[in-house]
MARKE-387621 format. One record per residue (C-alpha): x, y, z; residue in three letters; residue number from 1. Coordinates in steps of 0.25 Angstrom, whole numbers. Example, Ala and Ser with C-alpha at 12.3 -4.5 7.8 and 13.67 -1.06 7.14 Angstrom:
+-------+-------+-------+---------+-----+
!  east ! north !    up ! residuo ! num !
+-------+-------+-------+---------+-----+
!    49 !   -18 !    31 !     ALA !   1 !
!    55 !    -4 !    29 !     SER !   2 !
+-------+-------+-------+---------+-----+
! end
This chain:
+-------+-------+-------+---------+-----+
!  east ! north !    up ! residuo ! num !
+-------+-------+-------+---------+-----+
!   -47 !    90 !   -11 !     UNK !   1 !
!   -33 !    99 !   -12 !     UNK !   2 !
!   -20 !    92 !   -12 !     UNK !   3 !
!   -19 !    93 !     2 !     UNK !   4 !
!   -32 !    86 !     7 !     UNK !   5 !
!   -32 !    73 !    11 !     UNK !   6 !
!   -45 !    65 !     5 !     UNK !   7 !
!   -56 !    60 !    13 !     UNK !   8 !
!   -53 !    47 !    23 !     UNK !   9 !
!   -56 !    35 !    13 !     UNK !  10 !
!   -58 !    21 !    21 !     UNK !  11 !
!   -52 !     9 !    19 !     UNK !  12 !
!   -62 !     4 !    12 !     UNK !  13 !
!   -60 !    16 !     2 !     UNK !  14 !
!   -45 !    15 !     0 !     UNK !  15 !
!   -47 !    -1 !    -2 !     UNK !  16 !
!   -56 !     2 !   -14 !     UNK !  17 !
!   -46 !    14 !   -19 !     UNK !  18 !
!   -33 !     3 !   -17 !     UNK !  19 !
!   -43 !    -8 !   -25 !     UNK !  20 !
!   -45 !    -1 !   -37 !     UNK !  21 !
!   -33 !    -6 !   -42 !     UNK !  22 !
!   -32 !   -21 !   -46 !     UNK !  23 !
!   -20 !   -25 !   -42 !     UNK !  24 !
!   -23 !   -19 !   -27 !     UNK !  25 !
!   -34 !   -29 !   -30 !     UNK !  26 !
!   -25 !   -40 !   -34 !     UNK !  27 !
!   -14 !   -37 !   -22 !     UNK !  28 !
!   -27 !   -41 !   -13 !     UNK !  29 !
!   -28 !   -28 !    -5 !     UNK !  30 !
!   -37 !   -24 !     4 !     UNK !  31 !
!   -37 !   -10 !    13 !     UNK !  32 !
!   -35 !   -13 !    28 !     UNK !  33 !
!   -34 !     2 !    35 !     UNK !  34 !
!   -33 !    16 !    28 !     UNK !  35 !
!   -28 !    27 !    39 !     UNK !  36 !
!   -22 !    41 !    38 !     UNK !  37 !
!    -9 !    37 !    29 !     UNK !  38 !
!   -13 !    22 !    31 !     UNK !  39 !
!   -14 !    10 !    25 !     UNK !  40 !
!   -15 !    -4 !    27 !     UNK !  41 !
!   -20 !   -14 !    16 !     UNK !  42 !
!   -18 !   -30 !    15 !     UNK !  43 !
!   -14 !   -37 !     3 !     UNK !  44 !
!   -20 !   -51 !     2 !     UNK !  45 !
!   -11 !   -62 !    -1 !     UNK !  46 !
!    -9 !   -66 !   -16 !     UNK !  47 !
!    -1 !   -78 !   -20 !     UNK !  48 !
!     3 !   -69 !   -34 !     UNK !  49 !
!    14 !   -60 !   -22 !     UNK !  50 !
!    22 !   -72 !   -24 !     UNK !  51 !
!    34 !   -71 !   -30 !     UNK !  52 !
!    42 !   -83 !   -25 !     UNK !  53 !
!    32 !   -96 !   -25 !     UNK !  54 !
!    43 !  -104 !   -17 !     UNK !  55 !
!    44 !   -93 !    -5 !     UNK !  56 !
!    31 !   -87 !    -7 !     UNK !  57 !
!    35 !   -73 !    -6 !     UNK !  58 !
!    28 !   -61 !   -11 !     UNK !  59 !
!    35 !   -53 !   -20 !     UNK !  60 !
!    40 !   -39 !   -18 !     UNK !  61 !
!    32 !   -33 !   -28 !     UNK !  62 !
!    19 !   -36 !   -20 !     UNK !  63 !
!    26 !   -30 !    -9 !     UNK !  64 !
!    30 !   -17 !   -16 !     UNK !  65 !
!    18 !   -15 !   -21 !     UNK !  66 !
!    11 !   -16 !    -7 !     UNK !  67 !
!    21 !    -6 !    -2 !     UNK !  68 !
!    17 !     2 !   -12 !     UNK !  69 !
!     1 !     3 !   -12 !     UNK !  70 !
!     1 !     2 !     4 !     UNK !  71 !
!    10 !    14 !     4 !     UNK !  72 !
!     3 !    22 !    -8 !     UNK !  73 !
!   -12 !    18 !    -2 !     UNK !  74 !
!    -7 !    22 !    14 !     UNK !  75 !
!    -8 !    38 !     5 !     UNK !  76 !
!   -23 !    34 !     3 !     UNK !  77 !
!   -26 !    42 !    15 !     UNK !  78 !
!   -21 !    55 !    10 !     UNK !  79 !
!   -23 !    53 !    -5 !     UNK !  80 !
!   -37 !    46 !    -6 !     UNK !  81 !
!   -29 !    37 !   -17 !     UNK !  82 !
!   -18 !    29 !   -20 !     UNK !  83 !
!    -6 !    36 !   -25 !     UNK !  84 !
!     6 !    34 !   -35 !     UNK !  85 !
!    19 !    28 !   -30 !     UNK !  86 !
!    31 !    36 !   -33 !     UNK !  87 !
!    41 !    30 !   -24 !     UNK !  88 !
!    43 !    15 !   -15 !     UNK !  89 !
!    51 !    10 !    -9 !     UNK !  90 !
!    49 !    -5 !    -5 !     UNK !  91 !
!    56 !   -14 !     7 !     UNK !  92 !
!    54 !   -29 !     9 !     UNK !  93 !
!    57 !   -34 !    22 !     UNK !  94 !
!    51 !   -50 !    21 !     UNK !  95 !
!    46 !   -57 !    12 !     UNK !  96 !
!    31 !   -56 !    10 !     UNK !  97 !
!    24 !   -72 !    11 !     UNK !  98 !
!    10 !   -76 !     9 !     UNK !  99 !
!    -1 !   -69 !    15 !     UNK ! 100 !
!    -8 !   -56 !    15 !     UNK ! 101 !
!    -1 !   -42 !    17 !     UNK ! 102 !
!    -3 !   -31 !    24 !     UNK ! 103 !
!     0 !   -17 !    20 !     UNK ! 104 !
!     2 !    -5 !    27 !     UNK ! 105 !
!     5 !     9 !    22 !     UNK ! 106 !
!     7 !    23 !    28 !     UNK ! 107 !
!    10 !    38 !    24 !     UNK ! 108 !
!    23 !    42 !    27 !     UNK ! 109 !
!    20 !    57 !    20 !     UNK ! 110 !
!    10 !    62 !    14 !     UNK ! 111 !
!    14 !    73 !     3 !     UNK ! 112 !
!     5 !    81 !    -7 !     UNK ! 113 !
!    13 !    74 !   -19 !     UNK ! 114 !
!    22 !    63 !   -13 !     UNK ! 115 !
!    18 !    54 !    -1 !     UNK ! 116 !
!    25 !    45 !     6 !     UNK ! 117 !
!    19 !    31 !    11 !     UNK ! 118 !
!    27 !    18 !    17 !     UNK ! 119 !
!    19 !     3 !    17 !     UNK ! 120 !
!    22 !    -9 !    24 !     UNK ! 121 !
!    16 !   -24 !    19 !     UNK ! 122 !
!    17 !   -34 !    30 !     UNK ! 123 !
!    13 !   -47 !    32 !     UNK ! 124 !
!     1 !   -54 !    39 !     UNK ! 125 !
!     9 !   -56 !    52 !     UNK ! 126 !
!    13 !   -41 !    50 !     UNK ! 127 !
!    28 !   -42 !    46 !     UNK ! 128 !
!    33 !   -32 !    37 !     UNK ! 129 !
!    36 !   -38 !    22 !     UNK ! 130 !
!    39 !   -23 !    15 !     UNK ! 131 !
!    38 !    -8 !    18 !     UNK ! 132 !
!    39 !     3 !     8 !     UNK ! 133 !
!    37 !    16 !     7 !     UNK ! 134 !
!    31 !    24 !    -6 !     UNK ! 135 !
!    31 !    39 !   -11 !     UNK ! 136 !
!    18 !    41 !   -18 !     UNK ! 137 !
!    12 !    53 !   -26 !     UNK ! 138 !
!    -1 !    58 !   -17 !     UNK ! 139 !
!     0 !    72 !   -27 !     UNK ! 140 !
!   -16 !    72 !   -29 !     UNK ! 141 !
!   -20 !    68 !   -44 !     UNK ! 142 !
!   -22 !    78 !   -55 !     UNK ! 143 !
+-------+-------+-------+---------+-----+
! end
């Protein structure tokens, strides 16, 4: 394949055992929802660990970030065949994120032979937004 090919098409099923190979995508509880051209959406089951405030029971921003981050970075699957390195993110919180499962979605912003662009939204289970972001990701291919 040259640097300028996009790999084959890889399905959901495909992408979800690619993202699982790392345990703590195992322990953050994700599953693979859709994989499209420049796509992604994933859930993140609920896990009483998010909680960095027992009293109000909200998640803590870290989780958040971190699902910015890999929803973002897995929305390039579809033009790298792989998860990428972060180089860049940026992170906005917009409500605080209570009990329940999350749902993540990611999209391609611009796809470059070395950098790429990709932004993330992780919403709620009644679809109201919790935090965005937007990442800058090295899609160089490997030496």
């Amino acid at each position: 394949m040259s640097d300028t090919q996009t790999p084959a098409p890889l399905s959901r099923e495909d992408v979800e055992t690619l993202l699982l190979r790392g345990p703590f995508h195992q322990w953050l509880g994700l599953s693979v929802v859709s994989v499209g051209a420049g796509t992604i959406e994933l859930k993140a089951t609920w896990r009483p660990e998010w909680v960095v405030n027992a009293e109000r029971g909200y998640v803590h921003g870290g989780i958040l970030a971190t699902l910015v981050d890999l929803t973002a970075d897995w929305a390039l699957v579809s033009k790298t065949g792989r998860g990428v390195p972060t180089v860049d993110l940026r992170v906005d919180y917009h409500r605080p994120a209570m009990q329940g499962d999350l749902t993540c979605r990611g999209t391609v912003v611009k796809f470059g032979g070395q950098l790429s662009v990709a932004e993330a939204q992780i919403l709620d289970s009644e679809g109201r937004l919790l935090a965005s972001g937007r990442g800058v990701y090295m899609t160089a291919p490997p030496k």
